[in-house]
N, C-alpha and C positions, 0 to 999 in steps of 0.2 A: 487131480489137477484142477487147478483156480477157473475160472470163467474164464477169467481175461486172457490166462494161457491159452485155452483151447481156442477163443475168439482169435487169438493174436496166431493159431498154429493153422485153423480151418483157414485163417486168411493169407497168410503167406502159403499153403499149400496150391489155394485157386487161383494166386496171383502166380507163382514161380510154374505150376499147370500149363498158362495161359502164356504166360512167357517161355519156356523149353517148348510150346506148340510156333506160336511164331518161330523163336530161332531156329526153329529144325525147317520150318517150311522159308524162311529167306536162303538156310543154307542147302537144302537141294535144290532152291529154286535158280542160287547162283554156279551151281554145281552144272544141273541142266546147261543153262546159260553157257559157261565154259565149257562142255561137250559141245554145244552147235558151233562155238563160234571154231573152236577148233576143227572140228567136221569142215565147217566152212572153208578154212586155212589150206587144210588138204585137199578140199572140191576145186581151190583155186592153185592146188600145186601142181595137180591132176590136169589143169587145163592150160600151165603155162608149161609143163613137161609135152602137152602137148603141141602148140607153138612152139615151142624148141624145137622138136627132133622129127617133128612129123608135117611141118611147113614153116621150117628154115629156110627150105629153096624157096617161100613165095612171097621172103621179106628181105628188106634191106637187110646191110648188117649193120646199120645205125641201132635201125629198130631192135633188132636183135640184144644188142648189147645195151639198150634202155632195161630191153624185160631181162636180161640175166642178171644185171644189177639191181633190178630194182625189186625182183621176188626170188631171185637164187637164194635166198640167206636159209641153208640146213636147220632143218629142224632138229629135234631130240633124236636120235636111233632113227632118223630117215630110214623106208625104203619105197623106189619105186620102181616099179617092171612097167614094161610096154609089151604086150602080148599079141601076135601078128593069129591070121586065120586057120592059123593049126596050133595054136596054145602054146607060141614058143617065144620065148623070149627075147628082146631083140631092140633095135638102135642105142641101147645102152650097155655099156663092156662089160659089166657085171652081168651076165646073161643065164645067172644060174637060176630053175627053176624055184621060186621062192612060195607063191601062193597053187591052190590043187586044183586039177581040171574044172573040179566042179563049181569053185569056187568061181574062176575063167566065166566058166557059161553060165552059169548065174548073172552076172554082172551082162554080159552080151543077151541075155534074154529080158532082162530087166532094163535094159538101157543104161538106167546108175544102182551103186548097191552102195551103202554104210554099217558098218558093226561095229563095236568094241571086243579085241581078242584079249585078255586079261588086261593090262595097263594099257592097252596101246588100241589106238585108235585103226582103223580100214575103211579106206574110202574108193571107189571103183565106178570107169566111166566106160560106153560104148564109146568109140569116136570111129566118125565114117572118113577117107581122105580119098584123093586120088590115086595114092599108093596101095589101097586097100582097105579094110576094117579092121581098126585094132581095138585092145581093151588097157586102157592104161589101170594101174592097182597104185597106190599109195600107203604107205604105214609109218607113225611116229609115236613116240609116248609124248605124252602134251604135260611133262615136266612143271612149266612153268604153272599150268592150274592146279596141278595137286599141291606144287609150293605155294598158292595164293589160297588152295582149300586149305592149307594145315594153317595157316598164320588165321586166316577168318575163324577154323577152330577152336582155335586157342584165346582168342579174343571173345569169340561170345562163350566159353565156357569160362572167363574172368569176369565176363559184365553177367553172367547168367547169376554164377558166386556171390559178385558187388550187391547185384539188384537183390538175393535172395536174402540178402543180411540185412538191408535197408527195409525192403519190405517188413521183414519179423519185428523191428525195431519200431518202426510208423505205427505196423498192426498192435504191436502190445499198447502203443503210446495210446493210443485212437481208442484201443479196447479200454483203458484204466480212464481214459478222460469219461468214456461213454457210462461205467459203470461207479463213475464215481459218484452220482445221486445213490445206488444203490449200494454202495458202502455207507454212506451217511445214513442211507436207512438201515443198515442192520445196525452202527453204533448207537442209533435209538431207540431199536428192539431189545437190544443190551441193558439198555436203561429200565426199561419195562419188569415189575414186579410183585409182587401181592398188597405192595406197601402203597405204589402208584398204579394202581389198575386205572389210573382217568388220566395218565398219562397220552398222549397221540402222538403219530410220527407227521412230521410236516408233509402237505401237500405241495405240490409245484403246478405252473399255472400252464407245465407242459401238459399236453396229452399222449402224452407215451406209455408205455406198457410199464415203467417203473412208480409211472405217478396213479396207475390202474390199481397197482396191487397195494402201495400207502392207502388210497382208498380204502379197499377190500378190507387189508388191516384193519385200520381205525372202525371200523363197518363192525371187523368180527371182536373189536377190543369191548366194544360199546357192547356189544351181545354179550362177550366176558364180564364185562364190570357190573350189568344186571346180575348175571348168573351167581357172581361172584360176592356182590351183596345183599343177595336174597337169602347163599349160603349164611351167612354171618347174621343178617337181621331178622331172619323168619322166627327163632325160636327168643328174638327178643321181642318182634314186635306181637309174639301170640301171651307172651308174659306179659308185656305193655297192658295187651288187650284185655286178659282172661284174668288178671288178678283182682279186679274189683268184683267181679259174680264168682269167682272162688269164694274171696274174702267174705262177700256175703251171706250164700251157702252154710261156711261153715259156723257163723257166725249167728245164723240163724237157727240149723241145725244144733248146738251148742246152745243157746238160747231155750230152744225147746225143750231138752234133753235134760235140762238142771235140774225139771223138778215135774210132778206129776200134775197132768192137763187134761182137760177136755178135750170131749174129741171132735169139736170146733176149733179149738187151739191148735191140735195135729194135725186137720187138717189145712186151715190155713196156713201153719207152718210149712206141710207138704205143697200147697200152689204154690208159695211163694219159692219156694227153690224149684218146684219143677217151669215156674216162669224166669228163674235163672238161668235154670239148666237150657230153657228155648232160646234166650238172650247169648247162653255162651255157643251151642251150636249155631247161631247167625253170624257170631263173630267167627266162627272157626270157618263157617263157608264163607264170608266178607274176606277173610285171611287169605284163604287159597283161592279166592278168586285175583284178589291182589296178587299173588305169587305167579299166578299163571298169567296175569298181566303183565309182571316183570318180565318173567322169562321168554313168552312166545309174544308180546309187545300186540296182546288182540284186546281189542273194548271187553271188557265186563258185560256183562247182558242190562240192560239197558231200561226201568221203566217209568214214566210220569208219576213224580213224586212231587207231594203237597208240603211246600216247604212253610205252608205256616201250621200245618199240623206238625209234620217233625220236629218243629225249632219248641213247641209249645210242650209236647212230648219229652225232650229233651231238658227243657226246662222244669219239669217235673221232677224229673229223675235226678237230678244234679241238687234240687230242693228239697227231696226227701230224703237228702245224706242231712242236710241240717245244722253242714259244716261250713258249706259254700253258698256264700251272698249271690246266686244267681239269675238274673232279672233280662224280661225277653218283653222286647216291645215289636207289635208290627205296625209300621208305617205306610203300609200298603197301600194305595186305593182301593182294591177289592180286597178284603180278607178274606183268607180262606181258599181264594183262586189261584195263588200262586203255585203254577207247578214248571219244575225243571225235567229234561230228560239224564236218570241219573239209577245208579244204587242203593236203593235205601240204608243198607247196613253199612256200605262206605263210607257215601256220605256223612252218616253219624257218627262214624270213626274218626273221620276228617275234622268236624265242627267240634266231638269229644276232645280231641288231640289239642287244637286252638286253644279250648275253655280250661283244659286240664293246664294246659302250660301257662297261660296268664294267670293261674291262681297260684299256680308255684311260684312263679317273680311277683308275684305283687303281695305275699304273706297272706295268702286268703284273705282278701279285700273284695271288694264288690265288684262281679264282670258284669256289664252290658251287653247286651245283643241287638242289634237293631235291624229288623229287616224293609228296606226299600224295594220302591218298581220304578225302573228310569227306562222310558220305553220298551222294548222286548228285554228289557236285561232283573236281573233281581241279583241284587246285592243285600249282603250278609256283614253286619259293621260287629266283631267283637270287642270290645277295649278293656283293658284292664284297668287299674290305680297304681300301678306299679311304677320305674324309675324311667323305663323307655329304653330303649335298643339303637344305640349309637347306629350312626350310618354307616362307619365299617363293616357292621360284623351283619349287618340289616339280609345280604347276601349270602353268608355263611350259613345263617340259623336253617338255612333249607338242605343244607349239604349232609348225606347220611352220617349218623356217627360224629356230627358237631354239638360239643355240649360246653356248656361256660358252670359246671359243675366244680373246677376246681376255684373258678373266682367266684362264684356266688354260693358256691355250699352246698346248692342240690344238687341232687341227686336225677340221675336219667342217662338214659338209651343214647339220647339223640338222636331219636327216628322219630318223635314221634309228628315233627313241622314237615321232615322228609318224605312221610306217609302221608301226611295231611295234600304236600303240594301233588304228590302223584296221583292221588288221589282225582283231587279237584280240575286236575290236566285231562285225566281221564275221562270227563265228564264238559270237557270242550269250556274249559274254565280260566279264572285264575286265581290267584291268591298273593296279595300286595301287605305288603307291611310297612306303618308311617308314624311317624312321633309325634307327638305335637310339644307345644309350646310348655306345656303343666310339667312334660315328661311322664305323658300316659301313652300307650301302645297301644295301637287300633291295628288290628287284622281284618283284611277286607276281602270276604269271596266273591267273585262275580260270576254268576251262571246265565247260558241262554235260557229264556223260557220260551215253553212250548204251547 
């Protein structure tokens, strides 16, 4: 069963409840009501039988014939007896014993008595005269209320009916209006797929428990779409990483191996890969530290790092490929003093990433590096020679998995501006991208310094 039904059935259940409790309590209440007042009717027939027939001698017969016109009128199955000081029947010709001694004395010890004998009502008075003490008894069926209980019956078991149908109808209406945010949100959970994991369901500026759990959603999508592209990029961005100290390794190892050497030559051959082999274990903990940064979204460990030795460092390594024009100026005030709170091997992953990808768009041309100090801030100026980065796409290039590989020819991941910005996020950063006028590309990281 749907929501809205059980909402639209739990609520006509506590409404038609709450309504069959009133109707039952108006109608014994009006039931009651018509028992007294009839009681009542009989109390007062009880006491003009007795003015009739037990002080007729002590009125006119004006008077007399006001009160037999004016409460004679026979009830339903009337009966009344007059009962004299021996329980016997009497001033009325009908003198057959009708009600039982004990019944008599009852009523004479009590002064008045009233009961219901199946349909029919009993009502019974002491009365003191100068002819003696009698006990007059009265009985009638009171007709006329049970014909006014069955029509009230019948009426509130047609408005009980009316009202129960109307209720379910309101309730469903009320339920589908209430849960129709929460229909719009499952038809954009529908939407949702491995294709658009950065998909979201709209929030509302209600605070209700539908707009709680849209929250929660987009909360655990956002958790998904890490999880989701860490799945997919981890074994690209460790190929990204790892293939240039492979490539050198074997390359070096190959190198050696062609021909017969000193064992100077072997051995420098061996530091230099076993300082590969230190360079690709850095990367491979820089790697999983990045991963475990995606997935449980906690800082990286964290140390004061000398950004103008890294960049100088950096610049070495990129120089002694011999392929790449790579040129690193610092324009610091203090050289040398520059330190950020950061990861070393990230961070050089981040600023590798930057310099690798401007040499790709610019056909290996000349990168610049320029490192500033603008009060507590130290900024990092990369720029290429290359054509520049329209402003459309200036936002894209950060997005994982965005590559301009089919219009420009190269080749790539498209992770590697996506790692770079995470990175630098990481690290309480930013990383800005701008064109200039030549149509050179300048990437700009900005760190706090510590």
């Amino acid at each position: 069963m749907k929501i809205k039904d059980r909402i639209a059935l739990y609520f006509t259940l506590i409404s038609t409840s709450m309504l069959f409790a009133v109707l039952c309590m108006v109608y014994f209440t009006f039931m009651k009501f018509l028992q007294a007042d009839f009681f009542e009717r009989l109390t007062d027939r009880t006491m003009v039988t007795a003015k009739l027939y037990l002080e007729a001698d002590e009125i006119s017969r004006d008077a007399l014939n006001t009160i037999r016109h004016k409460y004679l009128q026979k009830l339903n199955g009337e009966v009344i007896r007059i009962y004299d000081e021996k329980n016997r029947a009497t001033f009325i010709s009908d003198s057959a014993q009708y009600w039982t001694t004990s019944t008599i004395n009852k009523v004479r010890k009590n002064g008045r008595l009233k009961y219901s004998d199946g349909n029919r009502q009993v009502v019974g008075i002491f009365y003191k005269d100068n002819q003696g003490d009698f006990v007059i008894l009265a009985s009638a069926a009171d007709q006329g209320s049970q014909n006014r209980l069955s029509k009230l019956l019948k009426i509130m078991i047609f408005t009980f009916l009316l009202i129960s149908i109307l209720v379910l109808l309101l309730s469903r209406w009320v339920a589908e209006k209430m849960l129709k945010p929460l229909n719009l949100f499952m038809l954009e959970v529908k939407q949702i797929g491995s294709k658009n994991m950065a998909f979201r369901v709209r929030e509302t500026e209600n605070k209700d428990e539908i707009n709680l759990i849209a929250q929660s959603f987009n909360h655990l999508m956002e958790e998904l779409e890490q999880a989701f592209i860490l799945q997919k990029t981890f074994v690209a961005n460790a190929s990204h990483e790892l293939r240039t100290p492979i490539t050198r390794m074997m390359m070096n190892a190959e190198l050696t191996l062609s021909k017969e050497r000193e064992n100077t030559s072997y051995k420098k051959a061996i530091a230099d890969m076993l300082e590969d082999a230190e360079k690709m274990d850095d990367i491979i903990t820089g790697l999983l530290t990045l991963a475990k940064m995606d997935v449980e979204l906690i800082n990286a460990q964290l140390f004061p790092v000398s950004l103008n030795k890294l960049l100088k460092d950096i610049e070495l390594e990129w120089r002694d490929s011999k392929m790449f024009p790579f040129t690193f100026t610092d324009n610091s005030t203090t050289p040398g003093a520059l330190k950020v709170s950061a990861n070393s091997v990230l961070l050089q992953i981040a600023i590798d990433n930057i310099i690798s990808n401007a040499f790709k768009f610019s056909d290996n041309q000349a990168v610049i590096c320029e490192l500033n100090h603008i009060d507590s801030t130290c900024a990092i100026h990369i720029t290429d020679q290359g054509i520049g980065i329209s402003a459309t796409k200036q936002e894209e290039i950060f997005k994982p998995f965005y590559t301009t590989s089919k219009e420009s020819g190269k080749k790539g991941e498209g992770m590697g501006l996506y790692m770079a910005q995470k990175i630098i996020h990481l690290f309480k950063g930013n990383l800005n991208v701008t064109r200039s006028e030549q149509g050179r590309t300048t990437f700009t990281i900005t760190l706090p310094q510590v």
